[in-house]
Biotite code that builds the C-alpha atoms (Angstrom):
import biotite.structure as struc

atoms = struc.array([
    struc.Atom([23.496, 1.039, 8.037], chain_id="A", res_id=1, res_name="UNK", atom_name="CA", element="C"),
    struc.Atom([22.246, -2.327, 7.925], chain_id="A", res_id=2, res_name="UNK", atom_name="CA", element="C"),
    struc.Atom([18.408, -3.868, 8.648], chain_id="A", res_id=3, res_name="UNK", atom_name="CA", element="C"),
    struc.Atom([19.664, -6.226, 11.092], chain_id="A", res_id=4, res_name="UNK", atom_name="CA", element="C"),
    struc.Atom([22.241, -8.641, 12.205], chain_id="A", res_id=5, res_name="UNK", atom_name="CA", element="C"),
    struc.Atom([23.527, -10.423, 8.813], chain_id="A", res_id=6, res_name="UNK", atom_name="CA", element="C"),
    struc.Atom([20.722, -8.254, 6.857], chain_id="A", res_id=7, res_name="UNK", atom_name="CA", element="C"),
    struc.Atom([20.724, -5.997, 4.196], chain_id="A", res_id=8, res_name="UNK", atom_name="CA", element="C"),
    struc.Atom([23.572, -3.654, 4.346], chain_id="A", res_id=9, res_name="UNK", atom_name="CA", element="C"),
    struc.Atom([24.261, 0.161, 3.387], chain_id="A", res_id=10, res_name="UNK", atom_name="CA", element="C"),
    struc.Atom([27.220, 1.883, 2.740], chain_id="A", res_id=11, res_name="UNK", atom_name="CA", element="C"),
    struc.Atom([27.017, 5.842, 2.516], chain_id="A", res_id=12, res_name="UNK", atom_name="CA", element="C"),
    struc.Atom([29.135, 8.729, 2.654], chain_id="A", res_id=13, res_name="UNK", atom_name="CA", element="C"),
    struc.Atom([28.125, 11.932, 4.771], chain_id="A", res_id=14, res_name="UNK", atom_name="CA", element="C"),
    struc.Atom([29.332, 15.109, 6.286], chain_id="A", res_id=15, res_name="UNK", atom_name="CA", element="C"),
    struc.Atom([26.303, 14.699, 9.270], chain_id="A", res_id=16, res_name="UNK", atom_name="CA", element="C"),
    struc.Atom([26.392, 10.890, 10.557], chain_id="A", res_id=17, res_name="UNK", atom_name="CA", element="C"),
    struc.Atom([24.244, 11.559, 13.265], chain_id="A", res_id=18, res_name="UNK", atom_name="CA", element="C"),
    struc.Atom([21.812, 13.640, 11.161], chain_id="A", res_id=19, res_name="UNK", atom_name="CA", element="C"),
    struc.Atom([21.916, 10.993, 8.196], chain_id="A", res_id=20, res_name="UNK", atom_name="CA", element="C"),
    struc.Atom([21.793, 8.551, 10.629], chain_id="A", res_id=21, res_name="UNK", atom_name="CA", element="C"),
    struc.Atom([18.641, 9.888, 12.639], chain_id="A", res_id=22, res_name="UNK", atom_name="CA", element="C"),
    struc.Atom([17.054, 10.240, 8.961], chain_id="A", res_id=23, res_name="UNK", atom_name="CA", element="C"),
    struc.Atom([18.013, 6.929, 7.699], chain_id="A", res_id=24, res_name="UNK", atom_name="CA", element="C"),
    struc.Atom([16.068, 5.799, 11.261], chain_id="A", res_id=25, res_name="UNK", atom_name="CA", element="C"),
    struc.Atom([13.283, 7.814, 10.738], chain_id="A", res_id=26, res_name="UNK", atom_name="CA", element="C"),
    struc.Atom([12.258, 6.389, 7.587], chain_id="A", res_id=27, res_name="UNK", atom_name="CA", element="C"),
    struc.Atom([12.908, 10.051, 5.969], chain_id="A", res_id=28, res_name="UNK", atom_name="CA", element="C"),
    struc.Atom([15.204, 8.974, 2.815], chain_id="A", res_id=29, res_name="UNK", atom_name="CA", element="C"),
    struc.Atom([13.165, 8.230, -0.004], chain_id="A", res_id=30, res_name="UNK", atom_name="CA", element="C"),
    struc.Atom([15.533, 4.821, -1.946], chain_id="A", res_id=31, res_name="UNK", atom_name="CA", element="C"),
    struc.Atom([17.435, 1.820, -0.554], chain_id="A", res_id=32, res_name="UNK", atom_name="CA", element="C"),
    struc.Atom([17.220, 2.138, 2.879], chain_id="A", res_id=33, res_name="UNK", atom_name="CA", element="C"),
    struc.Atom([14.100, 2.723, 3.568], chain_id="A", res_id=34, res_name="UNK", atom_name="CA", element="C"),
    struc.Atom([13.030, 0.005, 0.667], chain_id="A", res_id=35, res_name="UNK", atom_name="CA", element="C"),
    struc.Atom([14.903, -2.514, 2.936], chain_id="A", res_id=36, res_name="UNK", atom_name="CA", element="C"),
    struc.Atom([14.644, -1.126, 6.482], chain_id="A", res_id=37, res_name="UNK", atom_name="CA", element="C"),
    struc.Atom([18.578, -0.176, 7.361], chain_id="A", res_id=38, res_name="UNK", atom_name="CA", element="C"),
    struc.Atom([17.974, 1.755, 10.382], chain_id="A", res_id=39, res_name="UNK", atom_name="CA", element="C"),
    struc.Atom([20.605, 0.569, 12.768], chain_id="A", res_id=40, res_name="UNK", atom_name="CA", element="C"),
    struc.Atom([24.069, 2.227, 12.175], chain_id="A", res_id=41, res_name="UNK", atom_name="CA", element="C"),
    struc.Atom([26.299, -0.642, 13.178], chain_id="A", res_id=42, res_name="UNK", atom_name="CA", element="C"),
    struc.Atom([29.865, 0.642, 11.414], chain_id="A", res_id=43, res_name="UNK", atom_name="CA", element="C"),
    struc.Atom([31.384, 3.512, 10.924], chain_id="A", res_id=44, res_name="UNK", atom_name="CA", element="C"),
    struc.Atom([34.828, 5.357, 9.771], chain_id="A", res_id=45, res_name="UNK", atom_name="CA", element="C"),
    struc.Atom([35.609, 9.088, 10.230], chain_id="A", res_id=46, res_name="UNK", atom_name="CA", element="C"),
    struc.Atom([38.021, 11.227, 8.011], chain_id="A", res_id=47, res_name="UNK", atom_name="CA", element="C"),
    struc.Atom([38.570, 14.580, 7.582], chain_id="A", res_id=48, res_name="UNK", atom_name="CA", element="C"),
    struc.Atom([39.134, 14.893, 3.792], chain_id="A", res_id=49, res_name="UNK", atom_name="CA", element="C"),
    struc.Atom([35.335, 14.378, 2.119], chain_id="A", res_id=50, res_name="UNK", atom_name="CA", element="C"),
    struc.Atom([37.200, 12.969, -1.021], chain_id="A", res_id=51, res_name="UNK", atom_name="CA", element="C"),
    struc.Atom([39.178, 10.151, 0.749], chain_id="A", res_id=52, res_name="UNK", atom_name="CA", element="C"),
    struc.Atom([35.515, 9.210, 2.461], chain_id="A", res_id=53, res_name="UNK", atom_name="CA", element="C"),
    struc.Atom([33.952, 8.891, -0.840], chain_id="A", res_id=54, res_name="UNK", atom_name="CA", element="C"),
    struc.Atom([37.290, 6.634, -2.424], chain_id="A", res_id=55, res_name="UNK", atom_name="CA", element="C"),
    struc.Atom([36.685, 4.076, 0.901], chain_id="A", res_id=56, res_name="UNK", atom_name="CA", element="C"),
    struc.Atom([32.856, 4.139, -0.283], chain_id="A", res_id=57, res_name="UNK", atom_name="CA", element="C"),
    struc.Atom([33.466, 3.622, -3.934], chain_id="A", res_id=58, res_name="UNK", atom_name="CA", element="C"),
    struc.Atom([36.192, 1.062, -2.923], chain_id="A", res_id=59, res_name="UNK", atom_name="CA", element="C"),
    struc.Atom([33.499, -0.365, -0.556], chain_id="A", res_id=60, res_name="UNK", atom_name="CA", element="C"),
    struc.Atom([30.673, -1.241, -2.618], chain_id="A", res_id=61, res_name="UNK", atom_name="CA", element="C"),
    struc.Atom([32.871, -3.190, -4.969], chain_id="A", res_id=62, res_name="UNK", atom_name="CA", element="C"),
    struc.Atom([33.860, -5.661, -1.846], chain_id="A", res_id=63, res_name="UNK", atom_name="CA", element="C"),
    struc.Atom([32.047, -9.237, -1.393], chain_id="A", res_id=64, res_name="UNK", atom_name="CA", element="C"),
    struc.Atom([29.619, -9.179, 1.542], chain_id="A", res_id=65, res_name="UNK", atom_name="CA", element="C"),
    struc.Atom([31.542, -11.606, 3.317], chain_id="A", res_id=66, res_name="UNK", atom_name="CA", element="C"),
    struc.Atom([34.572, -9.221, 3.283], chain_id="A", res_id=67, res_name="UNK", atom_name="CA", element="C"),
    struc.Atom([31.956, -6.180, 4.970], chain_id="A", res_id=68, res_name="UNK", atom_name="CA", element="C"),
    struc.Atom([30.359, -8.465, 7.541], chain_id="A", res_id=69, res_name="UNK", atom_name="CA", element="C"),
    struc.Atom([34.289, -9.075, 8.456], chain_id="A", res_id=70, res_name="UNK", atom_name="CA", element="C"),
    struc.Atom([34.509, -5.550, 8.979], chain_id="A", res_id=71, res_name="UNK", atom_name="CA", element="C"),
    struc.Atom([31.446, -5.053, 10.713], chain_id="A", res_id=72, res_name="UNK", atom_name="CA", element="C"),
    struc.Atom([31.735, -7.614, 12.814], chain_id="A", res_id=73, res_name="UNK", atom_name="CA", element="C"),
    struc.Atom([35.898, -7.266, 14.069], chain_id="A", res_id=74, res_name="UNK", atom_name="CA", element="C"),
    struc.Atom([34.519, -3.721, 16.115], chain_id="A", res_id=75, res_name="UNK", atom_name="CA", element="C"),
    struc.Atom([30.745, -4.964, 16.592], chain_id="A", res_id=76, res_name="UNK", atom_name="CA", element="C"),
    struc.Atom([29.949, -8.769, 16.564], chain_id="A", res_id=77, res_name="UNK", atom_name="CA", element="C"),
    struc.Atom([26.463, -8.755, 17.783], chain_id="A", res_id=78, res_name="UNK", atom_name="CA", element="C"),
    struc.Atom([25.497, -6.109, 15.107], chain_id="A", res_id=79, res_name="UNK", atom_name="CA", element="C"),
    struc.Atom([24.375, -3.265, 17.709], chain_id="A", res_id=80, res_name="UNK", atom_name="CA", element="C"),
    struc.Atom([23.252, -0.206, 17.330], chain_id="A", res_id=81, res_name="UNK", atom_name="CA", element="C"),
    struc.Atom([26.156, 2.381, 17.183], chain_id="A", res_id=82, res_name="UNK", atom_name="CA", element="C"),
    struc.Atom([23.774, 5.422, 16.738], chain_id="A", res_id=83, res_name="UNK", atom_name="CA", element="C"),
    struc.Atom([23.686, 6.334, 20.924], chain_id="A", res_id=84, res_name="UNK", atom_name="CA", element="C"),
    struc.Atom([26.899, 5.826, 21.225], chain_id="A", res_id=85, res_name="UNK", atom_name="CA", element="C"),
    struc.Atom([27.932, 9.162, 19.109], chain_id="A", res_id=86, res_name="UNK", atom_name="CA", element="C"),
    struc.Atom([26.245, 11.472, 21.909], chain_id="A", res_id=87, res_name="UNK", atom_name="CA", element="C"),
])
């Protein structure tokens, strides 16, 4: 989730993306991303073992921000809003 293009960024781990996402949006997480306004969902990954999702996050938050924006920004350079895209 980020706040906007080159803003604050988010990095979470769920079993719901569009139902954390839609909360994140809504403003209905109390902490950091409501503090800081990350309501657009602009980068995702998908796996199908909960454990391996929450290594990628751990391994993740220790990256420089430069090395995230890369990531971001190789599927979705203008920062867009992924969250209509996953109905």
């Amino acid at each position: 989730m980020a706040s906007q293009k080159n803003g604050t960024i988010y990095i979470g781990v769920t079993s719901d993306l569009i139902g954390r996402a839609y909360a994140h949006r809504e403003g209905r997480i109390d902490g950091f991303t409501r503090q800081h306004g990350c309501k657009l969902l602009v980068w995702f990954e998908a796996f199908d073992d909960l454990q391996q999702a929450r290594q990628r996050e751990l391994q993740m938050k220790e990256w420089k921000r430069s090395w995230k924006i890369r990531l971001i920004e190789e599927t979705n350079l203008e920062w867009n809003d992924l969250y209509p895209t996953l109905f």
